[in-house]
N, C-alpha and C positions, 0 to 999 in steps of 0.2 A: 604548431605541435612539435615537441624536442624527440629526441630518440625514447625517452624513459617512458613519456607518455603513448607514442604511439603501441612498446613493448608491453604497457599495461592494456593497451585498449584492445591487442590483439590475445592476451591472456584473457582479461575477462571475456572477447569474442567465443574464444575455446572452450572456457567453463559453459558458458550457455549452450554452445551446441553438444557438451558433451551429456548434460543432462536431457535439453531437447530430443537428442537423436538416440539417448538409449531409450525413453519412456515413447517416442513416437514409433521405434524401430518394434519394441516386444509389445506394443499394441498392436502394430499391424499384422506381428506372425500371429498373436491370439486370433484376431478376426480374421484373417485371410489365409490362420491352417498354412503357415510359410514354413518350408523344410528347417531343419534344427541348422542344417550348415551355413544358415545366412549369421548363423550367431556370431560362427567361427570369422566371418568378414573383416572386421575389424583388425583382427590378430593378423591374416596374411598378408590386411595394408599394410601392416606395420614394419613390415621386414623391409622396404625402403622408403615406406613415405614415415617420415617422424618417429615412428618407433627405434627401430632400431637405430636409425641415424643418430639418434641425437647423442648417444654416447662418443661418435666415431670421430669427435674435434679432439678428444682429448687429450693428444698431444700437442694444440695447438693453442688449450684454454688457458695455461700455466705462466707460460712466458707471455700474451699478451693482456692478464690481468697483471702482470706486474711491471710494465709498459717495454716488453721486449720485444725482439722480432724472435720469433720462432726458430731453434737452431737445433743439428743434429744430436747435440748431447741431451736436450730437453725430452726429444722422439724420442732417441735412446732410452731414456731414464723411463717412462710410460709404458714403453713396451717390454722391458723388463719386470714393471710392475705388473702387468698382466698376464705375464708368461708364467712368475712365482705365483701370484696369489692366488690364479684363477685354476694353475697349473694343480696348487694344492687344494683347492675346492672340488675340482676336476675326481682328484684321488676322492675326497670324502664323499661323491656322490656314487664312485663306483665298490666304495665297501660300508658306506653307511647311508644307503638315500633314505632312510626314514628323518636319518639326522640333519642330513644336509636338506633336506624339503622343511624341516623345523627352520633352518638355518635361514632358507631360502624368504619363506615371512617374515621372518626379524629384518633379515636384510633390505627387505622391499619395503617394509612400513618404515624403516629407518631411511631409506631414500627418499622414498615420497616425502616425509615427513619434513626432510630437509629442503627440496624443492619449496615447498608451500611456506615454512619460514622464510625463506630468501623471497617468494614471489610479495610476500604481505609487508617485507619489512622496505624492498627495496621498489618494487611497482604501485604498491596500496599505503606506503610510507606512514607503517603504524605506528601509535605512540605505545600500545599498549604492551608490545613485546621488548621493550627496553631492558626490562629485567629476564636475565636470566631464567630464572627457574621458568618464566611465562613461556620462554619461547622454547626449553626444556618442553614444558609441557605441549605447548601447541603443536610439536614436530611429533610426539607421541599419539596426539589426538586424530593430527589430519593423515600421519602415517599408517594409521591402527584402522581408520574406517574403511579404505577399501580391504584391507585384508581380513576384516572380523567380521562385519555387517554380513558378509553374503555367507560365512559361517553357522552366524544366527538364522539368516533369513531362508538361504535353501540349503541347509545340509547336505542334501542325497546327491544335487551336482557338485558340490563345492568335496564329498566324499570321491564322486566319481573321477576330477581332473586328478587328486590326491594320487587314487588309486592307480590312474592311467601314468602318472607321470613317476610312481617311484616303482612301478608292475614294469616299468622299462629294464631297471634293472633288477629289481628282485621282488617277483610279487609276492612273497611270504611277509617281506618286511611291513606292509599297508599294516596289518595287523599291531603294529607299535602306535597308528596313527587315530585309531579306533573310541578312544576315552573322547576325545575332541568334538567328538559328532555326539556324544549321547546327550540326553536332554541336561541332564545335569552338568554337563561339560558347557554347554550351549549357555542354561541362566548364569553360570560363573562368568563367561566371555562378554555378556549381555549387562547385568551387572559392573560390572567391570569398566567395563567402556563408556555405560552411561554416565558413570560417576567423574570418571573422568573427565569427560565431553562438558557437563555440569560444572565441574569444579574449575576447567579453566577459562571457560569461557566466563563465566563470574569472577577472576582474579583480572582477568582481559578486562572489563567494564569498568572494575576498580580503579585499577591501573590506567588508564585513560587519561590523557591529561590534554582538555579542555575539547578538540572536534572529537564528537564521537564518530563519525561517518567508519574509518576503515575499521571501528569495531565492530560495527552493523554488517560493516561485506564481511567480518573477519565470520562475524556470528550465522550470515546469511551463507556462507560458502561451505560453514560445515553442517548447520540443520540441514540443506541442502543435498551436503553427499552422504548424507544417514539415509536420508528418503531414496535419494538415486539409488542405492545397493541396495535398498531393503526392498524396493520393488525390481528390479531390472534385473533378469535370469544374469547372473554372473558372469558367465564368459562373452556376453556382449558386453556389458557394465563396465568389466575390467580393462579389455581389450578398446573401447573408447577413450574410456578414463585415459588409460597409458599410453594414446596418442594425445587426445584433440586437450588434454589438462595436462598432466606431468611433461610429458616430451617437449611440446608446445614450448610451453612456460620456461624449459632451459634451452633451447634451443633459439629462444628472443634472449635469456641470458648469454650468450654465448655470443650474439649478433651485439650486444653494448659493449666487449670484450675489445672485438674487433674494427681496428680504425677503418678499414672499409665499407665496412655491413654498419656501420654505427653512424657517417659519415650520409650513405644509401639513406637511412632512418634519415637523419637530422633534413635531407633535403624534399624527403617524401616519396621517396623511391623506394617501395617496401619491396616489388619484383627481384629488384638488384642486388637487395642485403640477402634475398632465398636466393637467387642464383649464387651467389657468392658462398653460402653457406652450405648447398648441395655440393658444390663444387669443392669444398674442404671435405666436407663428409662420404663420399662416394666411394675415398681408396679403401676407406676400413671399414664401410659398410659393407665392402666385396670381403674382407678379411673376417668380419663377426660373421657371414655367412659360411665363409670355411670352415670356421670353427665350427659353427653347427652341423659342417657336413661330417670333421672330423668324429663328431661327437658321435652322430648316426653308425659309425663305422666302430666304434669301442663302444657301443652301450650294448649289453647281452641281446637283449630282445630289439629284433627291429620292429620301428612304429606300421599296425598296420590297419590302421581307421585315423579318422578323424581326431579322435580324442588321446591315442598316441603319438600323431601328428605334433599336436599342442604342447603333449608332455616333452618331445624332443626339443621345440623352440622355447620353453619354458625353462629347461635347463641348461639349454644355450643362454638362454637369455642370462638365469641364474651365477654360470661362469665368470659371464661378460663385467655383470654387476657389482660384484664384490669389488674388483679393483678400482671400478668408475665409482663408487661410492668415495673410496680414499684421493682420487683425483677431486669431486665435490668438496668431500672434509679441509683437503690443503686447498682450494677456490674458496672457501669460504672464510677460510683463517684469512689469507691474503686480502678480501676485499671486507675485511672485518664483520661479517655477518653475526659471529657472534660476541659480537664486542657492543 
């Protein structure tokens, strides 16, 4: 087994247990009456195991996709990128969060979205996303279901994180965010989505050229996370999702990257390639947590429950994201994903 395979063997390990461990995890608080804060679990692993980390290479992902060694101008140039962009998302959270919480979704379905292209064209090596528009479309489909589905499915939480997390800075503003939740806002989204989900997955089948198998996972992976968010209370659902699938998945990207951790792969030594990879990610995984201390320290209201708890690392997270998106888009250009 090569590096490519074992990356794909340990993504699709990830998917199974992300949908396993949400539907096994909110059975067992229904039967066993388990406190609301085992929800929140998921989300506090994430702050150094795979969540938050996996952004924190990326200074180091640029130069060795393009067979470099890693040098200070390259650090340089990424943390600049992060200082402007997230510097100015920063400002538009502290005078417009209803806007920047819109922002915040576009941006995350548009990351995911990107993730699950690369994970299908380069691990599940599809034929069906050759064209353009398809993978257009799939990055839209597979981006859009964690962020719509729990929409549709439980409003009053998916109101409440809203509420918690733009009530950080200005709870008058929730009020903008309000049309979203009503029923009629809801079948728009639902609609919406479905058709979408429908239309590409039919232009996927089409497109096919001659095994069908990675359209079947392509097809089994998104019926799949329709059901997982339309039953799984959200803030475990998402909080899964964006470790044990998203993170995962570029974080084995980032491990084919590197001659070491790729190297580790190729001889079977999966321990070696995580040590090696925790061991790059650890400086800035301590730096995205300052940030979020900084954030605590300029956001009006301090967090003070659970659910403000979330909003703060939600908007950390949100910061962070924007410029690791622009790090993925130039990663992607370089390793021609969408070529």
């Amino acid at each position: 087994m090569n590096a490519r395979q074992r990356t794909r063997a340990w993504a699709r390990r990830g998917a199974i247990a992300t949908v396993l461990g949400g539907v096994l995890l909110s059975s067992l608080a229904v039967v066993l009456s388990l406190p609301t804060w085992i929800q929140f679990l998921p989300f506090g692993i994430s702050v150094v195991v795979l969540g938050l980390p996996h952004g924190a290479v990326d200074h180091l992902v640029i130069p060795r996709a393009r067979g470099e060694h890693p040098r200070w101008r390259s650090m340089l140039g990424v943390g600049i990128l992060y200082l402007l962009v997230g510097g100015v998302y920063t400002l538009l959270w502290l005078l417009e969060p209803a806007v920047a919480f819109g922002a915040f979704i576009l941006v995350t379905a548009l990351h995911w979205g990107q993730g699950d292209v690369y994970a299908l064209r380069v691990f599940e090596e599809t034929t069906h996303l050759e064209n353009g528009f398809n993978r257009a479309a799939t990055l839209a489909v597979r981006g859009s279901i964690p962020m719509l589905v729990p929409l549709v499915a439980f409003p009053g939480e998916y109101e409440r994180v809203a509420t918690a997390i733009v009530g950080l800075v200005d709870p008058s503003a929730v009020t903008a965010l309000e049309p979203a939740f009503t029923r009629t806002g809801r079948l728009v989204v639902a609609f919406g989505l479905g058709t979408l989900i429908l239309a590409t997955l039919v232009m996927g089948f089409v497109r096919t050229n001659g095994d069908r198998r990675p359209w079947f996972i392509d097809a089994a992976e998104t019926i799949g996370l329709v059901g997982y968010f339309a039953l799984v209370p959200p803030i475990l659902a998402i909080g899964l999702y964006f470790c044990l699938w998203h993170s995962l998945r570029h974080i084995l990207r980032t491990m084919l990257l590197d001659p070491v951790a790729r190297g580790a792969l190729e001889d079977g030594d999966s321990r070696r390639a995580w040590r090696r990879f925790a061991r790059d990610a650890t400086p800035l995984t301590l730096g995205g947590l300052a940030v979020i201390g900084l954030l605590a320290l300029a956001l009006p209201q301090a967090p003070g429950g659970l659910d403000e708890t979330l909003g703060l690392y939600l908007i950390g997270i949100a910061v962070l994201t924007l410029p690791h998106v622009v790090v993925v888009a130039l990663l992607d250009r370089i390793e021609g994903v969408w070529r």
